[in-house]
C-alpha positions in Angstrom: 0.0 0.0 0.0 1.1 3.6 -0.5 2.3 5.2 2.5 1.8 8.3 1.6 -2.1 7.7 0.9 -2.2 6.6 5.1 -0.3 9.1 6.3 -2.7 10.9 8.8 -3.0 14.3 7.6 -2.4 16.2 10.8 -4.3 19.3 9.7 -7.4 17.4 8.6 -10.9 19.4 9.1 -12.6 16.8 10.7 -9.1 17.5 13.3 -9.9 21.0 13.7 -13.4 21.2 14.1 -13.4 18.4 17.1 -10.5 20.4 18.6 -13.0 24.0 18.4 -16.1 22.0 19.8 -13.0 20.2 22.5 -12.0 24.2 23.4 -16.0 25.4 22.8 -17.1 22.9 25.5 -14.0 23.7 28.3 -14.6 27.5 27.4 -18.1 27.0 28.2 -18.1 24.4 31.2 -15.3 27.0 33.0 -17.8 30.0 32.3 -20.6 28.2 34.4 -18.2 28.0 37.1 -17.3 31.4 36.8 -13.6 30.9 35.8 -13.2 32.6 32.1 -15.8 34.8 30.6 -17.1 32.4 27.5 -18.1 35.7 25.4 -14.5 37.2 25.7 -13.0 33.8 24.5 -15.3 32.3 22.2 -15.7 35.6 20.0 -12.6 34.4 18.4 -14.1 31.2 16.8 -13.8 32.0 13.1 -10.1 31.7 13.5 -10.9 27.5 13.0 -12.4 28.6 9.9 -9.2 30.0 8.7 -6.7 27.7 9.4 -9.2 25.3 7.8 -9.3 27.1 4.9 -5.2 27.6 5.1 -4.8 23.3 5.3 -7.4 23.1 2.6 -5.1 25.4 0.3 -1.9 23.7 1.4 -3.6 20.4 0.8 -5.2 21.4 -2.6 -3.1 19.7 -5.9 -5.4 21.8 -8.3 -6.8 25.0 -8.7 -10.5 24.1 -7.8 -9.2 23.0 -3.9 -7.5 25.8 -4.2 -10.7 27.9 -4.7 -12.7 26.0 -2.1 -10.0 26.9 0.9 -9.7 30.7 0.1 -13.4 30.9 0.5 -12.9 29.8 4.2 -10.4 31.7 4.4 -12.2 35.0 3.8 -15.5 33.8 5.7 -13.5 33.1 8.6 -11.9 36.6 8.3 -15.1 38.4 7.4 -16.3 36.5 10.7 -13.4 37.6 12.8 -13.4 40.8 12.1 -16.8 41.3 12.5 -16.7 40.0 15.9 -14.3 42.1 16.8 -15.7 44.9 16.0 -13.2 45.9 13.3 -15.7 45.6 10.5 -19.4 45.4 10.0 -21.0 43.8 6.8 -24.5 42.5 6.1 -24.6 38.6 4.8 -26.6 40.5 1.6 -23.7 42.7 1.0 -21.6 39.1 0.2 -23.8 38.3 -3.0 -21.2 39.6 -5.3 -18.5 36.3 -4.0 -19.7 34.2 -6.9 -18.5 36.0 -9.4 -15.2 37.3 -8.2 -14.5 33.3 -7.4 -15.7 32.9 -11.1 -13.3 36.0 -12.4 -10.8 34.7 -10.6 -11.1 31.1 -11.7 -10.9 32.4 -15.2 -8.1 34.5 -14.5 -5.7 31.7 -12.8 -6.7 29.3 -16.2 -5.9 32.1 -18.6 -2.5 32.8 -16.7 -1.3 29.4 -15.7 -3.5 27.5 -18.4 -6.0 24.8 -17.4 -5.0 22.1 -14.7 -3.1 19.6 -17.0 -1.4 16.6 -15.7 2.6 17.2 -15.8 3.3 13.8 -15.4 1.9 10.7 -15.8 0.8 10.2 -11.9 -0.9 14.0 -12.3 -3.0 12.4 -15.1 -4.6 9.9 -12.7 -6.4 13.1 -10.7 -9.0 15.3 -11.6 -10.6 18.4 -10.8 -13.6 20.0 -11.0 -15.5 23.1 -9.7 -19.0 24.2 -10.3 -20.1 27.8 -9.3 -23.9 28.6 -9.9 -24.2 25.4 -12.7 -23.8 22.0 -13.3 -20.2 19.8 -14.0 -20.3 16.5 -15.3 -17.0 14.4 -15.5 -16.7 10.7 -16.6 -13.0 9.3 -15.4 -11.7 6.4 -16.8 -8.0 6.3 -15.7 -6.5 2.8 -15.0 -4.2 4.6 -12.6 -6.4 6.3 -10.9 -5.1 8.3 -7.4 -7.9 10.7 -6.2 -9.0 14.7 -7.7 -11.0 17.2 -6.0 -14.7 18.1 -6.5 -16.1 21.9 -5.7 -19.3 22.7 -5.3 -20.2 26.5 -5.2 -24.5 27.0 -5.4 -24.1 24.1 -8.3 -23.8 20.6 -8.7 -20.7 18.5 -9.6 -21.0 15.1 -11.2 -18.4 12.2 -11.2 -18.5 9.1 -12.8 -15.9 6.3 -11.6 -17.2 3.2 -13.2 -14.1 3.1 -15.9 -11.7 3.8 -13.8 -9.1 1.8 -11.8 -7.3 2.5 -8.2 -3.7 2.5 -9.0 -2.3 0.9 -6.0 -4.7 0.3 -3.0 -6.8 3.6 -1.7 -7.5 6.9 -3.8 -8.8 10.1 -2.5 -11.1 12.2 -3.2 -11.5 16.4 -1.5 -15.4 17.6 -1.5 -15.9 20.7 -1.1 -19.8 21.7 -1.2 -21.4 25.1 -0.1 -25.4 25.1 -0.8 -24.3 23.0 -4.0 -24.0 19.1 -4.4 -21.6 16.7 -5.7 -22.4 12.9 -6.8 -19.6 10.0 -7.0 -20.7 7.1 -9.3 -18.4 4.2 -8.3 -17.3 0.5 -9.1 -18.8 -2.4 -7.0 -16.1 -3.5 -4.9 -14.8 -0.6 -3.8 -14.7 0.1 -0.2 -15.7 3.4 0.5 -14.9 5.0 3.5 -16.4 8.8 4.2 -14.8 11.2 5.8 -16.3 14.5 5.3 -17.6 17.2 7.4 -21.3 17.9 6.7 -22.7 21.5 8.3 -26.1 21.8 7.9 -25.9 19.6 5.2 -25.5 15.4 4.5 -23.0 13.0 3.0 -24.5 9.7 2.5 -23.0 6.7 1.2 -25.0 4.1 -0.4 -22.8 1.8 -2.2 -23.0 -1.8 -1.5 -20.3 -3.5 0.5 -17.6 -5.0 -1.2 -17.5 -9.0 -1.9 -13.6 -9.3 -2.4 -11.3 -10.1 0.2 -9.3 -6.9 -0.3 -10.8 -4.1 -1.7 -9.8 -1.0 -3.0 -10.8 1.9 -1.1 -11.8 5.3 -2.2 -11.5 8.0 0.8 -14.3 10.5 0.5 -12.9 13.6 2.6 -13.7 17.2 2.9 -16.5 19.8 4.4 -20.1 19.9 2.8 -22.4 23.1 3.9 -25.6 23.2 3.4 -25.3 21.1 0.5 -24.9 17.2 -0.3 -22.3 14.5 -1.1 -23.6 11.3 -2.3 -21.7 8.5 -3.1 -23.4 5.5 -5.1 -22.5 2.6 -7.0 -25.1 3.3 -10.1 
């Protein structure tokens, strides 16, 4: 098995956001007993939402996780800010995101050019990102390692049923914010699901796999408001 591929990922979300309700919950059991004034402390909350959206960036291989990690970036910021008194913004006056993320987007593809494979283990990942619309992508690598699927107020569609796991376990980042994203896969793949859902739902309904040793595809990321579904058909 690839080592790399079980490496625990020591910034993971699902890491960070048990450690903020771990600190949420001592903040707020000390306040009852009068030790630390829970206001004062937890005011400072959306910096999770930053350094999630800084591991997301550092994690990201393409421009789309990329995308999806600045945006919690600058919520969390927004947040902070706000809470501190340092700036003051209606959620209305935030309608105009989309289409700088969209500008933006089109800007880093113009500049950099599209996210091509370099090698022939980059051509075993995809990417896709879907702002206000719909992405379909069919994959049929026989070397397949993982991609990242973003989900921005639209839908993202991946079908798996060509494709291959090179070695044992691929990955997969979700991203989904009042959007959805569908993963068609194989039978007998073990799926294991990792991601974060907020307001939201990640189901898995695959079947269980009949083989001795399956190949697993790690499902991983955040999903507000929105869906993941993973399925075999």
């Amino acid at each position: 098995m690839n080592g790399s591929s079980r490496r625990p990922n020591v910034l993971a979300p699902q890491l960070i956001i048990g450690f903020l309700l771990l600190v949420a919950g001592v903040v707020l059991l000390l306040d009852n007993f009068g030790v630390v004034n829970a206001h004062a402390v937890l005011r400072f909350w959306p910096a999770g939402l930053i350094v999630i959206g800084l591991a997301l960036t550092a994690q990201a291989q393409r421009a789309a996780g990329r995308v999806s990690g600045l945006f919690w970036v600058f919520i969390g910021t927004w947040l902070l800010l706000g809470n501190l008194g340092v700036l003051r913004l209606e959620i209305w006056d935030l309608w105009p995101i989309p289409i700088v993320m969209i500008g933006g987007y089109l800007i880093w593809q113009a500049v950099h050019g599209p996210d091509r494979p370099a090698d022939r283990e980059r051509e075993s990942h995809f990417s896709a990102l879907a702002v206000m619309g719909g992405v379909g992508r069919k994959i049929n690598s026989q070397e397949f390692r993982g991609g990242e699927a973003t989900a921005l107020l639209g839908g993202v569609k991946i079908d798996l049923h060509d494709a291959a796991v090179a070695g044992d376990e691929a990955v997969i980042d979700v991203f989904a914010f009042w959007g959805g994203i569908e993963l068609s896969v194989p039978e007998g793949w073990a799926v294991v699901n990792r991601v974060v859902a907020l307001l939201g739902g990640a189901d898995d309904r695959t079947r269980p796999p009949t083989v001795a040793t399956p190949k697993r595809l790690v499902i991983r990321g955040i999903c507000v408001m929105g869906g993941v579904e993973i399925k075999n058909t």
